[in-house]
N, C-alpha and C positions, 0 to 999 in steps of 0.2 A: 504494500500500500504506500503510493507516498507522502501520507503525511506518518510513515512510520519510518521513513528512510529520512527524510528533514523537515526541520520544523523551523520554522522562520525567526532569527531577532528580532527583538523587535523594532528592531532600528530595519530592520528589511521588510515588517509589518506596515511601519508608518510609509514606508517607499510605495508600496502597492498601493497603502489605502490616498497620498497625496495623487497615484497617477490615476486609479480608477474608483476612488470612493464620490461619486457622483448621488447615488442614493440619500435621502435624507438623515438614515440614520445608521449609514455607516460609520459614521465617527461613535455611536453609542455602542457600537457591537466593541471598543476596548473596553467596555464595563469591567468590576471585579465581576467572575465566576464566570466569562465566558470561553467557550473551547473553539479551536480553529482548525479545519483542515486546510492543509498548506501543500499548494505543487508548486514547487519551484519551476522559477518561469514563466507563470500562469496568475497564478492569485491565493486566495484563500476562499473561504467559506466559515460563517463566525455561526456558532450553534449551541445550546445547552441538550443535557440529558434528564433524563426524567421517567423513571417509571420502566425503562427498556427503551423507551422511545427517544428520539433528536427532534429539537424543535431548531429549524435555521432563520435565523434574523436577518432578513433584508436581503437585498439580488447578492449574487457572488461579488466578490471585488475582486474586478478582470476587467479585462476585455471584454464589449459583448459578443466577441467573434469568439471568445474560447468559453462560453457561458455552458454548451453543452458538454464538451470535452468536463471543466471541474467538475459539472454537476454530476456529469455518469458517473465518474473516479471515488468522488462523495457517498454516491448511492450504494454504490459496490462493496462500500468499503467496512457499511456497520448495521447499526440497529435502525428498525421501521422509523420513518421519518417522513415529519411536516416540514411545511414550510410559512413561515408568519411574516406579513409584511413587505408581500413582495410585489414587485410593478408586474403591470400588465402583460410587457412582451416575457417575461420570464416564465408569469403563470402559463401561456398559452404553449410556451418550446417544454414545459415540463406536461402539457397535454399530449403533446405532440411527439413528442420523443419516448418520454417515462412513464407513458398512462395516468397521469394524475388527474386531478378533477381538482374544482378549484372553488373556492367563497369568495364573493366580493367582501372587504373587511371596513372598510371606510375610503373615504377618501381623502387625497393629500392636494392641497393649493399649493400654485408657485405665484409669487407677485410678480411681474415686469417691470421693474425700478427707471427704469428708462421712460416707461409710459404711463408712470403711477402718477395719481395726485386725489386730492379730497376732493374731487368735486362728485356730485351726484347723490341724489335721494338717500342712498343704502348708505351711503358713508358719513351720515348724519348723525350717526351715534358716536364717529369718530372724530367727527369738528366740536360737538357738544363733550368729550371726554378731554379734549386741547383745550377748549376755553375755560371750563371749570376747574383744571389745573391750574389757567393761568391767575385767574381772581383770586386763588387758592395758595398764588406763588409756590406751586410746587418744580423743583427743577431736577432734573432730570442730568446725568453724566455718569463717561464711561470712568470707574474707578477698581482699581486694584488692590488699594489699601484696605479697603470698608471690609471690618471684621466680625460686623452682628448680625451677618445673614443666616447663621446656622442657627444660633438662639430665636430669629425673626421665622426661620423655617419651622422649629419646631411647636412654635405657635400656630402658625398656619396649618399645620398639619394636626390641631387638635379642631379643625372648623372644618376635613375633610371626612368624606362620607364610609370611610373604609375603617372605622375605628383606628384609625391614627393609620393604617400600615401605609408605607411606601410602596409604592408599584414601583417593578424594576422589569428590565429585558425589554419589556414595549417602553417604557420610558428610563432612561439611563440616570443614576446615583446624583445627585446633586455635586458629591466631590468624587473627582476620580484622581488617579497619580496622574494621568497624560493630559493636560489641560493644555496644551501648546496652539493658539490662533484662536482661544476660545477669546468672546467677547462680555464683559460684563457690565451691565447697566443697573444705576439703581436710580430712583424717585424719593429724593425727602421734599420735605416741609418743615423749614427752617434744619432743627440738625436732626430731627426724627423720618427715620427710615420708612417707606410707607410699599415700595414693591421692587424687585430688581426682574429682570433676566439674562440668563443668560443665554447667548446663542454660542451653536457648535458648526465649525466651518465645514465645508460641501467643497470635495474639492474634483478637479479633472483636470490633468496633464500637467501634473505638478503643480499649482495656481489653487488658491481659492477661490470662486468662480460664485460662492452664495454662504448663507447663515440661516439655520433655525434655529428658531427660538423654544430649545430643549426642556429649561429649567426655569420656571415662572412662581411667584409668591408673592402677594397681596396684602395689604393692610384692608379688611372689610367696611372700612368707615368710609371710603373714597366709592360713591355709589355709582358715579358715572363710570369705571373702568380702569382705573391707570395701567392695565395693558393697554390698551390704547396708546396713550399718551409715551410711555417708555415704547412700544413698537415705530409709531411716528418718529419720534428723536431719533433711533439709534440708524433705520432708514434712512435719514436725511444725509445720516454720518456716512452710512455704507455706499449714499451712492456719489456723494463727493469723492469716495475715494473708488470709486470703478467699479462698481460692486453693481453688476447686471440683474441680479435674480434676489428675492429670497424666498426660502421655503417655510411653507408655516407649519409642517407637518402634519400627523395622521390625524382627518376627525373619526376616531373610532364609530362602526357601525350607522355612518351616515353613508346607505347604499342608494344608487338610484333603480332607476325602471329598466335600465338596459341590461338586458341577458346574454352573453357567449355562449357560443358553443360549450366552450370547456367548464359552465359555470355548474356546478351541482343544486337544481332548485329546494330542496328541502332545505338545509341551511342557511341558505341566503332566505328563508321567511324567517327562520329564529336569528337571524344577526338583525332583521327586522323588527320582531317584537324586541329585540335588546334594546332598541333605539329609542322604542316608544314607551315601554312600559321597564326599563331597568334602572329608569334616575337617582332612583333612590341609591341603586349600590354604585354609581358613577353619574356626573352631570355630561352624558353624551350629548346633548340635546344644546344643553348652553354651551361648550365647545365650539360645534359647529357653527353655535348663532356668531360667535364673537370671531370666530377664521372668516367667515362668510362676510362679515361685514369690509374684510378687504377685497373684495372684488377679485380674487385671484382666480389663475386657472382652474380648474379641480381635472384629476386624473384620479382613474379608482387603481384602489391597491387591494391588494389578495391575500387569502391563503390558501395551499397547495398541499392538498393531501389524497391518499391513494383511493379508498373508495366514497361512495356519495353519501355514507354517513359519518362523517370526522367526529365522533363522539370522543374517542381516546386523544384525536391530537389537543381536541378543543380544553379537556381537562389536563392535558399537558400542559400547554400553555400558560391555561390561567393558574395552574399551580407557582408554574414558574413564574408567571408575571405577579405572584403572590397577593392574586384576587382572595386569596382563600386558604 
């Protein structure tokens, strides 16, 4: 097998993932506790275990021309395996090649920075989150120093819906060891802290190429949004300095009407009823409302698993992604 013959530095890691980690959350697959099959040459593939099973996070990072080549070598190589969060032309070569069948999982927006700006009815919520900051003198900058986001996080995290736990794998650790080209913004008001994020770079051909915004945390008191407001600033930043794209990542289980071939209908109704009726154990719903309100592209994102009842990959998953 070769990721038994070499396993990549990880200074040979970051090499693959600056030339071909284009996916939104390729930079979250260095989390603690994730595994990699590695072909020298080629790429990796970032994955966890669980139960017998492999759950893989996000497209390979490669080439898309050697997408099939990793992905067979992968398959060959171990135990039954999904796939979470992955783009569209991937779900359909893993149709088409590997018999898989596939879930629509939500969708991912890209902004066009080049052609963005506030105007328009939908973005009204986002002119009204700018003004009431500004009456509000709340400012907004990118800082390095500021050392009360972890105590600010763990407040925040006693007003989320999952009895405090952190989701991890779909959403990546707030501190990891490899933090290199990440971006960090925060929002006070006067010198009280009020929300930061961070975004994690998206890169292709060496180059940073976009930012999403990974890691978000809220002061409850600011009713109009200060995401908003800290997305706006840090934007303005990104595209003075050439910054074409950014991604705003996954709105979990926000599917639409359109069906693939390769799509498995029974699960895409329960990723359905997730949307509508599971707010309580996640706010899917307001997610959505608040990406949506940037006018970005939407592309649907997948998961890929072998037959059309993904029951085991599905409690994979949410094990790992420690819904439960």
């Amino acid at each position: 097998m070769p990721d038994a013959i070499h396993r990549f530095s990880f200074e040979e890691r970051i090499s693959y993932l600056k030339e071909y980690g284009s996916h939104c959350m390729s930079f979250s697959a260095l989390q603690p506790g994730i595994q990699y099959f590695d072909m020298p040459g080629i790429g990796y593939i970032a994955y966890e275990q669980k139960w017998g099973r492999r759950a893989v996070l996000s497209d390979p990072v490669c080439n898309e021309k050697d997408h099939e080549t990793l992905i067979g070598e992968f398959l060959r190589s171990g135990n039954p395996t999904g796939f979470a969060q992955i783009s569209e032309p991937v779900a359909q070569l893993l149709f088409e090649k590997f018999g898989f069948h596939a879930t629509q999982f939500g969708i991912e927006s890209i902004i066009d920075l080049k052609n963005w700006d506030l105007k328009g009815k939908k973005k009204q919520v986002l002119r009204t989150s700018l003004n009431q900051a500004q009456k509000r003198e709340i400012v907004v900058s990118e800082n390095y120093t500021e050392n009360r986001h972890n105590q600010f996080s763990k407040q925040w995290m006693k007003t989320r819906k999952l009895d405090s736990r952190e989701i991890r794998f779909l959403i990546r650790p707030m501190e990891m060891d490899h933090q290199e080209e990440t971006r960090k913004f925060y929002a006070y008001q006067e010198d009280k802290l009020i929300g930061f994020i961070f975004f994690d770079p998206v890169y292709s051909n060496g180059k940073v190429i976009s930012y999403v915004p990974n890691i978000s945390r809220f002061d409850r008191s600011f009713k109009q949004g200060i995401f908003y407001t800290i997305m706006i600033a840090a934007m303005d930043i990104f595209k003075e300095e050439g910054i074409e794209q950014i991604h705003l990542g996954l709105s979990p289980f926000a599917v639409n009407d359109s069906n693939s071939l390769f799509e498995a209908g029974f699960p895409k109704k329960m990723v359905r009823f997730l949307y509508q009726n599971g707010n309580r154990l996640y706010s899917f719903k307001g997610m959505h409302f608040t990406k949506s309100r940037f006018r970005g592209t939407e592309y649907r994102t997948f998961c890929a698993h072998k037959g059309k009842l993904p029951f085991r990959e599905i409690m994979t998953l949410f094990k790992i992604s420690n819904f439960f």
